[in-house]
C-alpha positions as CSV (number, residue, x, y, z in Angstrom):
1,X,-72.2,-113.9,-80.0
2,X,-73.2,-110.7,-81.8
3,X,-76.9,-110.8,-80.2
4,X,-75.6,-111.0,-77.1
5,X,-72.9,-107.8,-77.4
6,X,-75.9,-105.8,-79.0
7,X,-78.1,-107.0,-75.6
8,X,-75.1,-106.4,-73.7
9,X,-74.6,-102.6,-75.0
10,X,-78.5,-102.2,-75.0
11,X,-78.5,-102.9,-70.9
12,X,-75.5,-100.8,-70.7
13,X,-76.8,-97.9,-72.3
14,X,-80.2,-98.4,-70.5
15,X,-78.2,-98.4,-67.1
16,X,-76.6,-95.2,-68.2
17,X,-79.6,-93.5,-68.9
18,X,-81.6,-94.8,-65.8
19,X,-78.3,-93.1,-64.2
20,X,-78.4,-89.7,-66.4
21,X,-82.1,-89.4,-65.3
22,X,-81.8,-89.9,-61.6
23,X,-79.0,-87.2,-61.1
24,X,-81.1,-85.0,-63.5
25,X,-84.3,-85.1,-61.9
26,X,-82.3,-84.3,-58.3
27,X,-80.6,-82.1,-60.0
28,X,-84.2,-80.4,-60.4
29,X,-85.1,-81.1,-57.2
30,X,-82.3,-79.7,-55.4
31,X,-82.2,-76.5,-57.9
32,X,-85.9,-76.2,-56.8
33,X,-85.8,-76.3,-53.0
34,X,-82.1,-74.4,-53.0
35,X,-84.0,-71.5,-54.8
36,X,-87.2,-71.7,-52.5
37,X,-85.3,-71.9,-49.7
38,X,-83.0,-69.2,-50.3
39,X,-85.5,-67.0,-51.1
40,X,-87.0,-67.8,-47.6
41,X,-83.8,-67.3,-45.9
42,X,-83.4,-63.9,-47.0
43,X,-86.8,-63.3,-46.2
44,X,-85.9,-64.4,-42.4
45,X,-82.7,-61.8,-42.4
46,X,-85.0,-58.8,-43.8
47,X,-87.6,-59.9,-40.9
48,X,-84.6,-59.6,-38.6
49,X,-83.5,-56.5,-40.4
50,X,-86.6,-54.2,-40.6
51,X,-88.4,-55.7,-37.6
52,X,-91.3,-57.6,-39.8
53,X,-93.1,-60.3,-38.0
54,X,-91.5,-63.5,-38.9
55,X,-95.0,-65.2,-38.6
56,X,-96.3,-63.1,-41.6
57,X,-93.0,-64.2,-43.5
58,X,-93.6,-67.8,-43.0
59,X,-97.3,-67.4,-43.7
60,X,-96.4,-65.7,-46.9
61,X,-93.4,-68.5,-47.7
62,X,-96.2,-71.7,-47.8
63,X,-99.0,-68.7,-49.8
64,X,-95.8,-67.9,-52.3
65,X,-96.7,-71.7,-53.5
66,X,-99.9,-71.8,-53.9
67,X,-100.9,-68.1,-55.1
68,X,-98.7,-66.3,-57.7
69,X,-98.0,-63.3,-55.5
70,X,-95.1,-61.3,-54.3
71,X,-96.7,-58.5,-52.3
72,X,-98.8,-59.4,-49.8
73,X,-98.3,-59.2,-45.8
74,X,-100.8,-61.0,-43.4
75,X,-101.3,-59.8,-40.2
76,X,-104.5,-59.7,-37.7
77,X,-105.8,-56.5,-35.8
78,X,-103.7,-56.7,-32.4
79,X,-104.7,-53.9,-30.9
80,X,-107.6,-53.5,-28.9
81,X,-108.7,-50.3,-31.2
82,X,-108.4,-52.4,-34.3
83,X,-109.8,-55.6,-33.4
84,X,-113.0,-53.4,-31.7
85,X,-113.6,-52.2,-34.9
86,X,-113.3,-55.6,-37.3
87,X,-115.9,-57.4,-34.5
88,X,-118.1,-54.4,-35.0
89,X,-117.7,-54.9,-38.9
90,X,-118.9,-58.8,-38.1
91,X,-121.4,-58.0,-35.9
92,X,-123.1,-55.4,-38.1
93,X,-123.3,-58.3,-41.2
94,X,-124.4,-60.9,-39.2
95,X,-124.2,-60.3,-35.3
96,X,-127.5,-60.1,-33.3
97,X,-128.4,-58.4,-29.6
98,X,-131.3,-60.4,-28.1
99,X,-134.0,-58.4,-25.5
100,X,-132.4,-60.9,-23.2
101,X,-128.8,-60.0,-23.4
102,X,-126.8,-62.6,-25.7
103,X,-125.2,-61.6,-28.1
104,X,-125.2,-64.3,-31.2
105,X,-123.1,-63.9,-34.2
106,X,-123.5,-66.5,-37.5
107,X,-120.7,-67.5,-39.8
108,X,-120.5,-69.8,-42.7
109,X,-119.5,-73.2,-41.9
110,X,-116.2,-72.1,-44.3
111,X,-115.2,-70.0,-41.4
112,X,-114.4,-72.4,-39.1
113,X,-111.2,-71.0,-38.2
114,X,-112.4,-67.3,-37.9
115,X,-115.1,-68.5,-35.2
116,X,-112.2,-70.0,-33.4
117,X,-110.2,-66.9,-33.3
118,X,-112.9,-64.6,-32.4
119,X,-113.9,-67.0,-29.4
120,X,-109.8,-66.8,-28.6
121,X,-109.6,-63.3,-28.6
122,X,-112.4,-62.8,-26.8
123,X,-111.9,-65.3,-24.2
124,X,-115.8,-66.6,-24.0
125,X,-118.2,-67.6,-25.7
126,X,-119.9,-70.9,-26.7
127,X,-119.6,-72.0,-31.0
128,X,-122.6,-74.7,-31.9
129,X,-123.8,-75.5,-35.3
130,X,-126.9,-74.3,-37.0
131,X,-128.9,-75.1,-39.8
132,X,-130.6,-72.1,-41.6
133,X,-132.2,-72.2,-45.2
134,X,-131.4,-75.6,-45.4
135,X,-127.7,-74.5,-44.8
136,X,-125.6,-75.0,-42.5
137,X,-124.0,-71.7,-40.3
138,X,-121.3,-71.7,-37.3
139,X,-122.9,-69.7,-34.4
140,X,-121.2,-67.9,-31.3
141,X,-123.2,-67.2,-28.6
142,X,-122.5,-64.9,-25.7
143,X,-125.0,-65.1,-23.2
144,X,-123.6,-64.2,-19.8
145,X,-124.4,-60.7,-18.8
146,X,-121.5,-59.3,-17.6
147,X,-119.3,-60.8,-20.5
148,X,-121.9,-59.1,-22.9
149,X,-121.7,-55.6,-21.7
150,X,-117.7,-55.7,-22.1
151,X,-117.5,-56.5,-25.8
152,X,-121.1,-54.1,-26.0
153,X,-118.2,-51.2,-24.5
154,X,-116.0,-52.6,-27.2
155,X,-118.0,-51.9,-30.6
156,X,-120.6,-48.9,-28.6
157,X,-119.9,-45.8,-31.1
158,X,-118.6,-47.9,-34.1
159,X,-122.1,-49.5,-35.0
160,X,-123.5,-48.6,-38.4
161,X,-126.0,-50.5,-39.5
162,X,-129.8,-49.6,-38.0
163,X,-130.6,-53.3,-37.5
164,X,-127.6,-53.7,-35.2
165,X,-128.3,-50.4,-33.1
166,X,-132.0,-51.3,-32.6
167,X,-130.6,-54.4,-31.2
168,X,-128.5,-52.8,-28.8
169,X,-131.1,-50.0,-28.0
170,X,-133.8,-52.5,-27.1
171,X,-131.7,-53.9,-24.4
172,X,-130.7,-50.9,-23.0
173,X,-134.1,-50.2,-22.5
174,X,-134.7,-53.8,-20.7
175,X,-131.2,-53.8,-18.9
176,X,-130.0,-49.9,-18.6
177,X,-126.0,-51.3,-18.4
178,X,-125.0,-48.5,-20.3
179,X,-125.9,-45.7,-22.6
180,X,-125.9,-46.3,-26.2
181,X,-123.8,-44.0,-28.4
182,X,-125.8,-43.2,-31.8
183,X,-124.6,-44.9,-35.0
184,X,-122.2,-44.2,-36.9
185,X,-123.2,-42.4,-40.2
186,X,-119.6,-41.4,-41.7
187,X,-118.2,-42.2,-44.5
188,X,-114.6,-43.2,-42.9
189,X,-114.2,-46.7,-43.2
190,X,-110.2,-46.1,-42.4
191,X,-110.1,-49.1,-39.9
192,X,-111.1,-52.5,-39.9
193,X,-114.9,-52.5,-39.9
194,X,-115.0,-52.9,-43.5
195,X,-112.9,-56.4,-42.9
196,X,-114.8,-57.9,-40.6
197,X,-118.4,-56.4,-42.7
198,X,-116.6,-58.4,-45.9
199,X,-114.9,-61.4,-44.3
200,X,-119.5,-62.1,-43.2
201,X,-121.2,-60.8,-45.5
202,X,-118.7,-60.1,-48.6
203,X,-118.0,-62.2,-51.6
204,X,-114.0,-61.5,-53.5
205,X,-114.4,-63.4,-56.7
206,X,-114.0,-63.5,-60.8
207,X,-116.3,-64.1,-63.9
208,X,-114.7,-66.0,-66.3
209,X,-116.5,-66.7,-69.4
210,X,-115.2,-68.2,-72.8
211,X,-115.9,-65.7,-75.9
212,X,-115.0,-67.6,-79.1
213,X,-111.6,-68.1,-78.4
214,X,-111.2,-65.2,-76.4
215,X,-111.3,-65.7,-72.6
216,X,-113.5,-62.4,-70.6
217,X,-112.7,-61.8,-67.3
218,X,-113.8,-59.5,-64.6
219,X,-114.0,-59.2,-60.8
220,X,-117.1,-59.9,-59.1
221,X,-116.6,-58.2,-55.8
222,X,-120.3,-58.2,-53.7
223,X,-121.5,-56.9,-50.6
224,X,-125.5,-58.2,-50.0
225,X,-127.3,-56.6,-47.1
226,X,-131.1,-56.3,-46.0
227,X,-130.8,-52.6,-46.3
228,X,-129.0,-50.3,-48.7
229,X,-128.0,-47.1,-46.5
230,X,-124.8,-48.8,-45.3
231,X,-124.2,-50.0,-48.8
232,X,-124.8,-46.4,-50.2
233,X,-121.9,-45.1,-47.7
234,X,-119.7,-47.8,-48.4
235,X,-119.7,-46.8,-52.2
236,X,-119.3,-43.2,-51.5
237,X,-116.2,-44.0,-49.4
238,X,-114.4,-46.0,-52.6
239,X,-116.2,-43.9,-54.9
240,X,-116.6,-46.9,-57.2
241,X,-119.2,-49.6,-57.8
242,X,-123.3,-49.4,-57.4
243,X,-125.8,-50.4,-55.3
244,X,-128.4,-53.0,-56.5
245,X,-131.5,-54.8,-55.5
246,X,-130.4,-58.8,-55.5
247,X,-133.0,-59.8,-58.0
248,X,-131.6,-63.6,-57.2
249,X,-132.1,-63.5,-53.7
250,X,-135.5,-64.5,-52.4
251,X,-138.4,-62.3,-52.8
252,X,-139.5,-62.7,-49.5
253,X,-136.1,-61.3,-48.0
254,X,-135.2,-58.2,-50.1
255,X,-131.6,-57.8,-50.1
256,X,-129.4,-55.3,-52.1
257,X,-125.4,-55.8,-53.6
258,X,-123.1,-53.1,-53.6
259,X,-120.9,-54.9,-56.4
260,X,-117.6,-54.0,-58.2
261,X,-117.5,-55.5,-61.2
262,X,-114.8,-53.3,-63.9
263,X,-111.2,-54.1,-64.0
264,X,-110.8,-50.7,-63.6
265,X,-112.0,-50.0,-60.5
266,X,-111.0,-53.5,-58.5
267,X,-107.8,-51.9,-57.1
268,X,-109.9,-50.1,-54.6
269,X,-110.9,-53.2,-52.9
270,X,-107.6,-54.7,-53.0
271,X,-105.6,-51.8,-51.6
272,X,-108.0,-51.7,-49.1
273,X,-107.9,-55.2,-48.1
274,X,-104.3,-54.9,-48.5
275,X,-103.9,-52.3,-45.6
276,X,-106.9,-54.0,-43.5
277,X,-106.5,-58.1,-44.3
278,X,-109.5,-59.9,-44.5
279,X,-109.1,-62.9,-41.6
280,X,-112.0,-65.0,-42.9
281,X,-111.8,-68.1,-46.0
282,X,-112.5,-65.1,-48.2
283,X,-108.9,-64.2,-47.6
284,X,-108.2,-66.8,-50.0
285,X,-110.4,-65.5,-52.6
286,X,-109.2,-62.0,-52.2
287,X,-105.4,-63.6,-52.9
288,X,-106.3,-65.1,-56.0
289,X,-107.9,-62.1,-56.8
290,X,-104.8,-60.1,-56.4
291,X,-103.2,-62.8,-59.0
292,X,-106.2,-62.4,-61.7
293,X,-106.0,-58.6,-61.2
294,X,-102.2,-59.1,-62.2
295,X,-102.7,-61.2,-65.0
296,X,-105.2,-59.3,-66.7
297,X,-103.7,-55.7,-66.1
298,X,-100.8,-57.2,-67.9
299,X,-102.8,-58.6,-70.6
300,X,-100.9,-62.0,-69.8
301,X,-104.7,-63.5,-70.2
302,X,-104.5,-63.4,-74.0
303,X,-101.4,-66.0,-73.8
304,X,-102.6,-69.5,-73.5
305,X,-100.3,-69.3,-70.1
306,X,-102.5,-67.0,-68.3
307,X,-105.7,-67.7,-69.3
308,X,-104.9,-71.6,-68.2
309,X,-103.6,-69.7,-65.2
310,X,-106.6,-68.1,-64.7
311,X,-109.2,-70.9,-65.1
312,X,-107.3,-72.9,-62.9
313,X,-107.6,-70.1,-60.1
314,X,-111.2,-69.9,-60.7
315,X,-111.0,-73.6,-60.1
316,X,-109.9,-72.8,-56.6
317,X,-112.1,-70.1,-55.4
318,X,-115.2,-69.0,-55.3
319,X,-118.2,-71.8,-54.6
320,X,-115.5,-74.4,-55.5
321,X,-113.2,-73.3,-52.7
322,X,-113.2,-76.7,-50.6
323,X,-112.2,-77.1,-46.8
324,X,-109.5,-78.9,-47.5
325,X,-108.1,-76.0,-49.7
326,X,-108.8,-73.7,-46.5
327,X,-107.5,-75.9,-44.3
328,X,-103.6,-76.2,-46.4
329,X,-103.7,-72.2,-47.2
330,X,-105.3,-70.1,-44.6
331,X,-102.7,-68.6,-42.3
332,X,-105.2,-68.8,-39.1
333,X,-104.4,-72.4,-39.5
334,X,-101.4,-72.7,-40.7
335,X,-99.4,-70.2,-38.1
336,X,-100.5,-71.1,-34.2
337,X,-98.4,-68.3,-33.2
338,X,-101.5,-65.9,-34.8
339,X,-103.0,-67.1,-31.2
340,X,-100.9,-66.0,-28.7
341,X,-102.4,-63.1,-27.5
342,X,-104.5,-62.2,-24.5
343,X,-108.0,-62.6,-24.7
344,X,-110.3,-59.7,-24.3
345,X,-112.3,-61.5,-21.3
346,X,-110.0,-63.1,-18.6
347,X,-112.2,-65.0,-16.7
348,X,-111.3,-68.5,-15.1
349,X,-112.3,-71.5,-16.5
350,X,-115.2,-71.9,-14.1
351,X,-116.6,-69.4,-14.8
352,X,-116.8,-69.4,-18.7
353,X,-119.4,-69.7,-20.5
């Protein structure tokens, strides 16, 4: 009798808890989401409030989970003026003129999503697969004539690299469609060239290395191009930085870095990218670079907290930045509404190219 009361209370008690831990843990849950969702709620009312683009809230509700950050705004270049000026920024780091009249423009296979927009705002355009180097690159080619010359109007007068404006003279001189302004030597980069230059040809990342039980950490922000004169005006506009011969890069292919690698000096790059966003999968690097930058200016990367923080955000970024992590955080894919805009082009379907 006694062994089965102390059985009987045992189940009892084992009910109870069961019980206890069930409401608890949706207790947790429902504390959890109420808070999230709040906090999303009033972000909706200040959108409504202040005339914000409810898009960007949304985008910056699903980053809020992923990336540390509480001031950060998304947005593309709608105007004509501003998106003129990011595809010149692409097209100067990796966009090419052929003697023929195409116009071809490489991205990493990473930027799947930024090679769709482009060929959306543009409205033409055909995007094939490449291999390069033994890697493999996302091309869009623009070869009809007429379609060329209207996005050659767009960037003529914004181009500042010599490579590019060779390119476009050459052509001129086979098919005299228009007359080609000279490049651009200044030193304002107040617009989004510098955006579209980065999101091809720019790297946003940390070093992280483990000094006895000390964790270092500093930005690792790189530009690499064939020639240094653009590089050279790109420093003097931040004032920050140096210009370096890539001694990693192939000897064949000379290429320089204009890198940023001090603590000190990071914030240049990120209120820059914060006023201009970057639209490629960089833009994910350049977030969690936001949250390093915080971490370490507030010396939270001496507490075991932060530097687990921060290793785990290296984990994420950089050459271990997968697709799939692209794919759940990038707000070209994650808002369709970034697409509805007219395309630069309006031609009808039979036409395209």
């Amino acid at each position: 009798m006694l062994f089965s009361q102390i059985i009987f209370k045992a189940v009892v008690r084992t009910f109870w808890i069961i019980i206890f831990n069930i409401f608890y843990y949706l207790y947790i849950i429902f504390h959890f989401l109420l808070t999230k969702y709040i906090i999303f709620l009033c972000l909706c009312i200040l959108s409504l409030c202040f005339f914000y683009e409810p898009d960007a809230i949304l985008i910056n509700f699903i980053l809020m989970d992923h990336v540390s950050l509480s001031n950060f705004k998304f947005r593309v270049p709608m105007t004509k003026e501003d998106f003129s000026s990011w595809l010149t920024g692409c097209m100067d780091a990796d966009g090419h003129i052929t003697r023929d009249g195409s116009i071809l423009i490489d991205f990493n296979r990473k930027n799947s999503m930024l090679v769709n927009y482009l060929h959306m705002r543009l409205g033409v355009g055909e995007i094939i697969s490449i291999e390069t180097d033994r890697k493999l690159h996302i091309r869009l080619v623009i070869d009809d004539l007429e379609h060329v010359s209207i996005i050659l109007d767009l960037i003529n007068g914004q181009i500042r690299t010599e490579r590019l404006h060779t390119d476009f003279t050459h052509l001129i001189r086979v098919n005299p469609i228009m007359s080609c302004k000279p490049l651009d030597t200044s030193l304002n980069f107040d617009n989004y060239w510098l955006s579209g230059f980065i999101d091809c040809d720019g790297s946003v990342q940390w070093f992280m290395s483990k000094f006895g039980e000390k964790l270092v950490c500093k930005p690792n922000f790189k530009i690499t191009q064939a020639s240094h004169p653009i590089l050279n005006r790109i420093q003097s506009y931040f004032g920050v930085g140096g210009v370096y011969l890539n001694a990693n890069h192939d000897r064949e292919y000379r290429c320089y870095d204009y890198r940023i690698s001090s603590v000190r000096d990071i914030h240049h790059i990120h209120n820059y990218l914060g006023k201009y966003p970057l639209l490629g999968f960089q833009l994910i690097n350049y977030l969690f670079s936001l949250r390093n930058y915080e971490i370490v200016k507030s010396k939270a990367h001496f507490t075991p907290e932060g530097a687990s923080e921060l290793i785990e955000n290296k984990s994420k970024t950089g050459n271990s930045l997968t697709l799939d992590t692209i794919k759940t955080l990038h707000p070209l894919i994650i808002s369709s509404e970034l697409y509805k805009v007219d395309p630069i082009i309006k031609v009808n379907d039979a036409s395209k190219d």
